[in-house]
C-alpha positions in Angstrom: 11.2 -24.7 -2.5 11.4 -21.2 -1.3 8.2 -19.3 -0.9 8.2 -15.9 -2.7 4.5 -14.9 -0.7 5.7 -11.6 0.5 7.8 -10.3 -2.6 4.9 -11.2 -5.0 2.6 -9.1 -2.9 4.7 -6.5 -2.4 5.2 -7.0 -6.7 1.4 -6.9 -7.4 0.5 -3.9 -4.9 3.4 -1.6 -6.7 1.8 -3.0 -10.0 -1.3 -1.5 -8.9 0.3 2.1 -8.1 2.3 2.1 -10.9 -1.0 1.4 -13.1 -2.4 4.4 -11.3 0.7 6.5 -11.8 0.9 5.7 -15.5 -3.1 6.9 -15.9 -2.9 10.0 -14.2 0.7 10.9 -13.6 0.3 14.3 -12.4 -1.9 12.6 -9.5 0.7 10.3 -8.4 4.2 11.3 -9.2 6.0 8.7 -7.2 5.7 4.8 -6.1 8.1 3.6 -3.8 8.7 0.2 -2.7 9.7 1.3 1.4 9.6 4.6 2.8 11.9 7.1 1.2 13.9 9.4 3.1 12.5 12.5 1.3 9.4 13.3 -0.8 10.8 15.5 -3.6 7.6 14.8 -5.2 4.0 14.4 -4.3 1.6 12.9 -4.4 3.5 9.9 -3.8 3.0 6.8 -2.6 4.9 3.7 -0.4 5.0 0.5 0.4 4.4 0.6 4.3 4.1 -2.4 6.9 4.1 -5.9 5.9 3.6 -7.4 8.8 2.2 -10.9 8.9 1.1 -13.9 10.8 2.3 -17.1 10.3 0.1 -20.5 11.7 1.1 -24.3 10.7 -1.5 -27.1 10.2 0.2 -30.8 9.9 0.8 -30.4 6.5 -0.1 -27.0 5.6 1.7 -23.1 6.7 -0.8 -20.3 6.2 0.7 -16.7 6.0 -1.7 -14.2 6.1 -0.9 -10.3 6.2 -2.5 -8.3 9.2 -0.3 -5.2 9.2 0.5 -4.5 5.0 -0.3 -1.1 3.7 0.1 1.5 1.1 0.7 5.7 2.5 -0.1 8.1 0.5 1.5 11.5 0.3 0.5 14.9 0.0 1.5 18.3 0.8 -0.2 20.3 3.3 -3.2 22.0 1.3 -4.5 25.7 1.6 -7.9 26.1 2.9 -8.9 28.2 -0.1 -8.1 25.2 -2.6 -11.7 23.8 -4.0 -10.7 20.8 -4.9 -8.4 18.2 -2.9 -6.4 15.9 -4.7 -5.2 13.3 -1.8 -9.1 12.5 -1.3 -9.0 12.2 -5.6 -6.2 9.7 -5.7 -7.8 7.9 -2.7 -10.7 7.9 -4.6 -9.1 6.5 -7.5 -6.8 3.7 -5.9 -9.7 2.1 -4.0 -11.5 1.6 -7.7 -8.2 0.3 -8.8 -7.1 -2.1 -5.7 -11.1 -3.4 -6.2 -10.5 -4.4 -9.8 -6.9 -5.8 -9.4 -8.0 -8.3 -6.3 -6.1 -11.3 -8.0 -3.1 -9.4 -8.8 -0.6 -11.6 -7.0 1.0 -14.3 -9.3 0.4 -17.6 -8.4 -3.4 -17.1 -7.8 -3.5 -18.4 -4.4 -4.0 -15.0 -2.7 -6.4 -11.9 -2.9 -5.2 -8.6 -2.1 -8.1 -6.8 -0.6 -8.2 -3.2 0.4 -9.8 -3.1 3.7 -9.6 0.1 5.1 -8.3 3.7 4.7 -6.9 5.9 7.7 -5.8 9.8 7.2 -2.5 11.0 9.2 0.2 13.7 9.3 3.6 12.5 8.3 6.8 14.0 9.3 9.9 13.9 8.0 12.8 14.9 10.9 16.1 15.7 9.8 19.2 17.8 11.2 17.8 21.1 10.9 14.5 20.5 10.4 11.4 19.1 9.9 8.2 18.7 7.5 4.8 17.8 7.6 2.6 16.2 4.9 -0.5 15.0 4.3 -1.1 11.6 4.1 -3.5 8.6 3.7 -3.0 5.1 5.1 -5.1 2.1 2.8 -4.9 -1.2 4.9 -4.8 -4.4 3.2 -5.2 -6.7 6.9 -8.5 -6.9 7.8 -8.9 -10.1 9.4 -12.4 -10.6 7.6 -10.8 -10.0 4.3 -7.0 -11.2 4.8 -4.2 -10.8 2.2 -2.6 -14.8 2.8 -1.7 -18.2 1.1 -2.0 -21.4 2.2 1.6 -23.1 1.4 2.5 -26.9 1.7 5.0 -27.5 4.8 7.9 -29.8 4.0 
């Protein structure tokens, strides 16, 4: 039987944002499931790496994601602007990833924000290019793995 490990995490994280997006949807306007080729509007967020390792037992296959995360986006903010909402929503997700730990179906995995990383992202194009904002939540900590434990056949 085919394993669906990666699409059911993948299914449970975009659960999460879109659980965000429906509570405060002026704070996160868009969930993608893979980088887009544009933000037309931000904040948004994206799926990012999935990366994995895979490691066989005699019976047993144990997939456990080392390189899955979520970006946030955000426009570049004025310094005069008192408040910043990209450290809100970040602020926000980490209460919401913490309470939805057993959100991938099956049960057999946790998915267990580990770790949070700011960055510039740019967009380059033909003419031109932009920069954003952006936040990087980690889900691979090797302490705290997203993984399941499947039976080999």
């Amino acid at each position: 039987m085919p394993t669906t490990f990666r699409s059911d995490v993948v299914a449970a994280i975009r659960a999460v944002l879109l659980a965000q997006q429906a509570a405060t949807p002026t704070q996160l306007r868009a969930v993608y499931t893979a980088r887009p080729g544009a933000f037309p509007e931000t904040p948004c967020a994206y799926i990012g790496n999935r990366d994995e390792t895979i490691r066989y037992g005699s019976s047993l296959r144990t997939r456990t994601m080392t390189g899955l995360t979520v970006v946030i986006v955000d426009r570049l903010i004025d310094a005069s602007e008192t408040t910043d909402r990209l450290d809100d929503l970040v602020d926000l997700l980490i209460d919401r990833f913490t309470a939805a730990y057993a959100a991938v179906t099956g049960g057999g995995s946790l998915v267990q924000l580990t770790s949070i990383s700011d960055t510039d992202i740019t967009l380059t194009g033909e003419a031109n290019s932009a920069t954003y904002r952006g936040c990087i939540l980690g889900f691979g900590d090797p302490a705290n793995p997203t993984f399941i434990t499947e039976g080999r056949t």
